[in-house]
C-alpha positions in Angstrom: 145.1 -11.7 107.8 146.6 -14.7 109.4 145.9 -15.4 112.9 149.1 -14.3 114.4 149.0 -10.8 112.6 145.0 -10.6 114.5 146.6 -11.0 117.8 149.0 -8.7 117.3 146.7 -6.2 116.3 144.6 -6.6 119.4 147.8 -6.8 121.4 148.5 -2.9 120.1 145.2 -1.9 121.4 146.7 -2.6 125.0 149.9 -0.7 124.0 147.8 2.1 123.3 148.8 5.7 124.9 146.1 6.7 127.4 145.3 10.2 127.4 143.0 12.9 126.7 141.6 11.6 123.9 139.8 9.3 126.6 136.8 10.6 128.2 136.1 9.8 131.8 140.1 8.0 132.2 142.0 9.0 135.0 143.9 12.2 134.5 146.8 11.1 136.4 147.0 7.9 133.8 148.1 9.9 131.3 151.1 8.3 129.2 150.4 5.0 130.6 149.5 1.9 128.0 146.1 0.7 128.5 147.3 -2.7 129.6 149.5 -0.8 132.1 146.0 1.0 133.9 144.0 -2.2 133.2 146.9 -4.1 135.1 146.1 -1.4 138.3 143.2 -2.9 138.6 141.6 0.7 139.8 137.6 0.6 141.2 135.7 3.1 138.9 134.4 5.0 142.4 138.4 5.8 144.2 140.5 5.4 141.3 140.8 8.5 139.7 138.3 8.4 137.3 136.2 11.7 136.2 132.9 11.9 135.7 130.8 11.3 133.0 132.2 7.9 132.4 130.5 5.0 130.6 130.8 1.9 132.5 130.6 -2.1 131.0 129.8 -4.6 133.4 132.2 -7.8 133.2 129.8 -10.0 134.3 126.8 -9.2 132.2 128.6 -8.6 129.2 130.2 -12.6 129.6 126.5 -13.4 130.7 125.2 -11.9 127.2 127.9 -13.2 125.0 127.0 -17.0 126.4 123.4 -17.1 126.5 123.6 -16.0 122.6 125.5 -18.8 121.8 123.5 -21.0 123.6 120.5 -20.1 122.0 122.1 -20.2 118.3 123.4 -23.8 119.4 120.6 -24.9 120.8 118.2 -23.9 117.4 120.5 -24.9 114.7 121.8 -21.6 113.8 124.8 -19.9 112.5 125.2 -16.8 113.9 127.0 -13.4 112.6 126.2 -10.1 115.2 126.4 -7.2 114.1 129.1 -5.5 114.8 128.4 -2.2 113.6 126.7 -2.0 117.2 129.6 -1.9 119.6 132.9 -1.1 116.5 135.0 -3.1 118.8 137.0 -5.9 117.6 138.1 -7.1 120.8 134.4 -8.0 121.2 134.3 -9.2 117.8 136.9 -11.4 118.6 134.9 -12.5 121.6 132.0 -13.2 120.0 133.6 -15.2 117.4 135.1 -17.4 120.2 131.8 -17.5 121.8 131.0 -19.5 118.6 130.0 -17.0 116.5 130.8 -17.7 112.2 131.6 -13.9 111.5 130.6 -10.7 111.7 127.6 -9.0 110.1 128.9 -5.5 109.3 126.6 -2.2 107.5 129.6 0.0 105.2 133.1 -0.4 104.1 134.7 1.7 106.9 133.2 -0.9 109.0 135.0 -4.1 107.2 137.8 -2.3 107.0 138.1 -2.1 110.8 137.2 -5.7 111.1 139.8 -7.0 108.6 142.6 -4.9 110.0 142.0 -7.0 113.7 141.8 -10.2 111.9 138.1 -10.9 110.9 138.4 -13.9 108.8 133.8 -13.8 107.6 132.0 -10.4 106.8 128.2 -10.9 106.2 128.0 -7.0 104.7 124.2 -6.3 104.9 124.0 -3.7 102.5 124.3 -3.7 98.5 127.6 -2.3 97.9 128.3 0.1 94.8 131.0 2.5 96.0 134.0 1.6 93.1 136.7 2.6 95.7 136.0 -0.3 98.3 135.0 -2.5 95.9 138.6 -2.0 94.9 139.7 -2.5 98.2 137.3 -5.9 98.9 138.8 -7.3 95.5 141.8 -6.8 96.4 141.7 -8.2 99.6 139.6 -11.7 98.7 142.1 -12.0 96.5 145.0 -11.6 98.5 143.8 -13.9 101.2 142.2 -17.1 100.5 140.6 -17.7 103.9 138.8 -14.5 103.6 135.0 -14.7 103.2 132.6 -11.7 102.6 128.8 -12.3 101.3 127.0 -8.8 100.8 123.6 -7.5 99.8 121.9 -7.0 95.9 119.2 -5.8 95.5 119.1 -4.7 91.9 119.8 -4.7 88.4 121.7 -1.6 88.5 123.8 -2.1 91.6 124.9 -5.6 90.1 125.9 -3.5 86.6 128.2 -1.5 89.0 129.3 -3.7 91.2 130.5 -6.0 88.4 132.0 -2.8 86.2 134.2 -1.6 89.2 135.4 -5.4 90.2 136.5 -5.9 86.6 137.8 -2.6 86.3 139.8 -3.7 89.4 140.5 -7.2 87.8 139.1 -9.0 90.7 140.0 -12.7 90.6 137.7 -14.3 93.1 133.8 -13.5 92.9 131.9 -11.7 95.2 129.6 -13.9 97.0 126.2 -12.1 96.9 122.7 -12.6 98.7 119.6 -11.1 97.1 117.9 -9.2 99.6 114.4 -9.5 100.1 112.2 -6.5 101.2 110.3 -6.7 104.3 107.2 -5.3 102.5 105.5 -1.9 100.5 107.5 1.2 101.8 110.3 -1.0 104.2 113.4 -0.1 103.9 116.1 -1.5 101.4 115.5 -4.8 99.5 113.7 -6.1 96.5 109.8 -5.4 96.8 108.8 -8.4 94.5 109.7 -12.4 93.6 110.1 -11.5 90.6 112.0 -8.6 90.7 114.4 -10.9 92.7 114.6 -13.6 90.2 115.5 -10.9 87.6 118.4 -9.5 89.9 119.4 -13.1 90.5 120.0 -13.5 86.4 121.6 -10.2 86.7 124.3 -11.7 88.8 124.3 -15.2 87.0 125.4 -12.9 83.9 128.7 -11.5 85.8 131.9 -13.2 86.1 132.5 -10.9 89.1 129.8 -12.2 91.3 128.2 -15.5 93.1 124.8 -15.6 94.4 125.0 -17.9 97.7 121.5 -17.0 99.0 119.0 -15.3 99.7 118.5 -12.0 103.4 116.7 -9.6 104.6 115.7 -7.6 107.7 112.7 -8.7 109.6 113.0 -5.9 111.8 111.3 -3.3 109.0 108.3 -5.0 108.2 105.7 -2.5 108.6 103.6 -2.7 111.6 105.6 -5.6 112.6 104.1 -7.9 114.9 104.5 -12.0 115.2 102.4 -12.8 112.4 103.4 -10.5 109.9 106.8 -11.3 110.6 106.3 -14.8 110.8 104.8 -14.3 106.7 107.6 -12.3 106.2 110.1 -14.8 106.9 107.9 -17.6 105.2 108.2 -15.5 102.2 112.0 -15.2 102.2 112.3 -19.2 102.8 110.4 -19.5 100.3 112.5 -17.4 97.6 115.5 -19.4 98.8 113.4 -22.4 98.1 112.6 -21.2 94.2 115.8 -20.3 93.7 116.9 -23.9 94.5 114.6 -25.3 92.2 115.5 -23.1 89.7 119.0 -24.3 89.7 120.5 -20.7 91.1 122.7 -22.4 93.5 124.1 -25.1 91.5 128.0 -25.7 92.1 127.9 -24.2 95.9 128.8 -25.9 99.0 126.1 -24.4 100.8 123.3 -21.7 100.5 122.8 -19.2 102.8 119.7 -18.1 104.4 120.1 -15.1 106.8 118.0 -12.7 108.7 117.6 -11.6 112.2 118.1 -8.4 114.1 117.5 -7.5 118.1 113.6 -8.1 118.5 112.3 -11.0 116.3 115.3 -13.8 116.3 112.5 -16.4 118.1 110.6 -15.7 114.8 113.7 -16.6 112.7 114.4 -19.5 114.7 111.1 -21.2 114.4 110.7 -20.0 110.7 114.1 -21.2 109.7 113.7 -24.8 111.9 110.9 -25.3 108.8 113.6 -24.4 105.7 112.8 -27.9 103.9 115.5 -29.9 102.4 117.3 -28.2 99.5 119.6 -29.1 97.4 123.0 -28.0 99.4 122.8 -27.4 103.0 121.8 -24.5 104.5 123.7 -22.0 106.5 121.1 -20.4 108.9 122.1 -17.1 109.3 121.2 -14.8 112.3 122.6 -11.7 113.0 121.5 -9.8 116.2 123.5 -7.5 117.3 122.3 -5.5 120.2 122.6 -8.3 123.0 125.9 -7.8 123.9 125.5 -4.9 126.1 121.5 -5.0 126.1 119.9 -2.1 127.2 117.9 -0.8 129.8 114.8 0.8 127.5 114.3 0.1 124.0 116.0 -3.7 123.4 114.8 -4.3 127.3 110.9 -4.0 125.8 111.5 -5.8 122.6 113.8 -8.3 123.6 112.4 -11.7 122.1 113.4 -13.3 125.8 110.6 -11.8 127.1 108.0 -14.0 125.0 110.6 -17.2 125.4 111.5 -16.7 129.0 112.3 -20.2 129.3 115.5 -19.7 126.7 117.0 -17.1 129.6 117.1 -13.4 129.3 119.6 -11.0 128.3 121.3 -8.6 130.7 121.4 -4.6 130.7 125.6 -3.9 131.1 125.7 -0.5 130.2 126.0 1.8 132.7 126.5 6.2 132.7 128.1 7.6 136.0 127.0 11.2 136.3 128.1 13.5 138.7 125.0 16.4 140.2 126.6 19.9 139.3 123.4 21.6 140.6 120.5 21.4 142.6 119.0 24.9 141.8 115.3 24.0 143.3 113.7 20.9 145.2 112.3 19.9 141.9 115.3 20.1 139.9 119.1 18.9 139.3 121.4 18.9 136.8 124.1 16.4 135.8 127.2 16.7 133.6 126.2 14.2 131.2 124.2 15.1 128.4 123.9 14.3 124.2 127.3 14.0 124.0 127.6 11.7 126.3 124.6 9.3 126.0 121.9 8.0 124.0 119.1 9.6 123.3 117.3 8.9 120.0 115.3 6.0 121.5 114.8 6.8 125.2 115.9 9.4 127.7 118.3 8.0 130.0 116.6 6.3 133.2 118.4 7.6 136.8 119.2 3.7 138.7 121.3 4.1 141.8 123.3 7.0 143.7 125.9 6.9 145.5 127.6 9.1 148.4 130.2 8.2 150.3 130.7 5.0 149.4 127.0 3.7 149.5 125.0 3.2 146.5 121.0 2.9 146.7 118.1 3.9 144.7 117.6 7.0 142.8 114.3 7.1 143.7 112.2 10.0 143.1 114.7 11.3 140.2 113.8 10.8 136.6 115.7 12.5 133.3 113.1 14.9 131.4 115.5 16.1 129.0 119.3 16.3 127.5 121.5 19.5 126.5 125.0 18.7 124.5 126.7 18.6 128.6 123.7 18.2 131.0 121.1 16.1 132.0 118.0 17.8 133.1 116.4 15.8 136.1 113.8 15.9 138.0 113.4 15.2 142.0 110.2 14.6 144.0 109.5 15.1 147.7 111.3 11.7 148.3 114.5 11.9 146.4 117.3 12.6 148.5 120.1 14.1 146.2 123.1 16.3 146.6 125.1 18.8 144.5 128.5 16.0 144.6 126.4 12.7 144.7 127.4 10.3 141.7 124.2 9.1 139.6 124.2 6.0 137.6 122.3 5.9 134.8 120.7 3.3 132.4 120.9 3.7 128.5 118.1 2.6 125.8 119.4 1.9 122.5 123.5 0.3 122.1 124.3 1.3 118.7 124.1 5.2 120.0 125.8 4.4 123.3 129.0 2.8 122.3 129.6 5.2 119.2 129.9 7.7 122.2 133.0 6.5 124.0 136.2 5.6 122.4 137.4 3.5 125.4 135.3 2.1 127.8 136.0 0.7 131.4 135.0 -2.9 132.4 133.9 -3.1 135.4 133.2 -5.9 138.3 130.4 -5.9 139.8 132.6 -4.2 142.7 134.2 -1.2 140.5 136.8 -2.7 140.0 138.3 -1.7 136.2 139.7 -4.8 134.4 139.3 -3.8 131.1 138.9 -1.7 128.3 137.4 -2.0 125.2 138.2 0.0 122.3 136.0 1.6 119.8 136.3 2.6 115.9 133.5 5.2 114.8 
């Protein structure tokens, strides 16, 4: 898609109808384009807005998208997030300005958004076999030259139908394919053994319809992952790459791709991947966390690799979920109108931060969530907590990936209130 054509299709996101397909938006906003309400400039707390409504900050989301490209910079890596975290190709398109090569993407549906907003490099980290969007990814590598997609093998039989459905299709330009490596006995996908990989490696040296480029994986299944075993893990997969070389796999490419990282081990990948030795093409050093661009408040904030290299900076929670307190039925108990529907829950419960009431905002202190229905929040209050049927709580969220799959546009907010945003999803 030329470059033009991208910025058109994020400029129709802003001419985008606002209405009740929009949880939390202002009723009264109804009928107006989003870049119409984003140009009101309305503060999230006196502007309309209903509660439950999911809340980005500016600031730490701009704070996340530069440390990562600091960090990538400053250790001699590529980087591709994965985008199948937030679905929202206007923060694709700022992470790709933010330096990143491309975006790292999980199923068809998912490149499919990304190409129709202009994403020039797919990293699709999954073996691909479905002979419809095959179809569709031949057909569009070959109708656009500056296209780039590199996606998963990891075997003999999904390189036999990959290859039968691109020739089928007539494909003129090879898939560029990585094998992926396992992460160990009883990890998810990937190839369990070197030379089970070799053998799916001559399986694609056999097609026409296919180019190996490299060699990824996923550091973030190795069982009972801790440094060390991650650290051999990733030894393991520079060392494939480094076989392959030898073996002559990579002959005739400008480079050779060597990608891994997810969310909780990229410090591992960086100091593994500073040791890739000398091979015969450059190397594109491929990470591709995803998770840092909103962060999180529970699971990420615990396994963030920040926390063991403090000195690199730290990432920055900037999801927030204003609830409103429907009932106080006891002195031990309230209830607010968010509930499964609303936020994530298949990590962490949501953790109560701040009220506020009447314009004041402090801590929610003696209130905790015990427990989510599909509209509620079950919470409970101790002696201290001073909370009111009408008070606003905001609450933190563990786990992005079943955050932002929640809300189809999302307010971005200053750290004042005020709305100057809003980011649209694609689930």
């Amino acid at each position: 898609m030329p470059a033009d054509t991208a910025a058109e299709s994020l400029a129709r996101l802003a001419a985008e109808r606002v209405d009740h397909r929009f949880k939390g938006l202002p009723p009264d906003a109804d009928g107006l384009t989003v870049a119409e309400l984003a140009g009101q400039r309305r503060n999230l707390f006196t502007g309309g807005f209903a509660t439950p409504v999911l809340a980005l900050s500016a600031e730490r989301l701009e704070h996340n998208l530069k440390l990562m490209e600091t960090y990538a910079a400053r250790h001699g890596l590529a980087f591709a997030p994965h985008g199948k975290t937030s679905m929202a190709p206007q923060l694709f398109q700022r992470q790709i300005e933010h330096g990143a090569w491309g975006i790292t993407l999980a199923v068809p549906h998912q490149v499919r958004v990304a190409r129709a907003f202009g994403t020039r490099r797919v990293f699709l980290a999954n073996e691909l076999v479905d002979t419809a969007a095959l179809r569709w990814i031949a057909a569009e590598l070959d109708a656009d030259p500056d296209f780039e997609l590199v996606c998963y093998v990891d075997s003999v039989r999904g390189v036999e139908l990959m290859d039968a459905a691109l020739r089928d299709a007539g494909a003129t330009r090879p898939v560029d394919v990585v094998v992926e490596l396992a992460a160990g006995e009883g990890a998810r996908t990937g190839i369990r053994t070197e030379a089970e990989c070799a053998a799916v490696a001559d399986a694609v040296a056999g097609t026409r319809t296919l180019r190996l480029v490299g060699v990824a994986g996923y550091e973030g299944e190795v069982p009972k992952a801790d440094t060390e075993r991650v650290t051999a893990w990733l030894r393991r997969l520079v060392a494939l790459a480094a076989d392959f070389d030898t073996a002559g796999r990579f002959a005739g490419l400008e480079e050779i791709v060597v990608s891994a990282g997810g969310s909780a081990w990229f410090d591992a990948v960086a100091e593994v991947f500073a040791e890739i030795p000398e091979l015969s093409r450059p190397v594109l050093k491929l990470l591709r966390s995803g998770a840092y661009v909103s962060h999180d408040d529970g699971h990420y904030r615990k396994l963030t690799p920040f926390n063991r290299v403090p000195e690199e900076g730290a990432l920055e929670p900037a999801f927030r979920l204003w609830t409103q307190v429907v009932s106080r039925p006891s002195a031990e108990q309230a209830f607010v109108n968010a509930g499964k529907r609303d936020a994530a829950y298949d990590l962490d419960l949501p953790f109560a931060q701040v009220i506020r009431r009447d314009g004041a905002e402090r801590p929610a202190t003696g209130v905790s969530v015990t427990g989510l229905s599909d509209q509620h929040a079950w919470l409970a209050t101790t002696p201290e907590a001073d909370l009111e049927v009408g008070d606003w709580v905001g609450l933190g969220l563990s786990h992005p990936c079943t955050s932002f799959d929640k809300w189809q546009l999302i307010p971005v907010t200053e750290a004042d209130g005020t709305v100057v945003d809003y980011v649209r999803t694609f689930f």
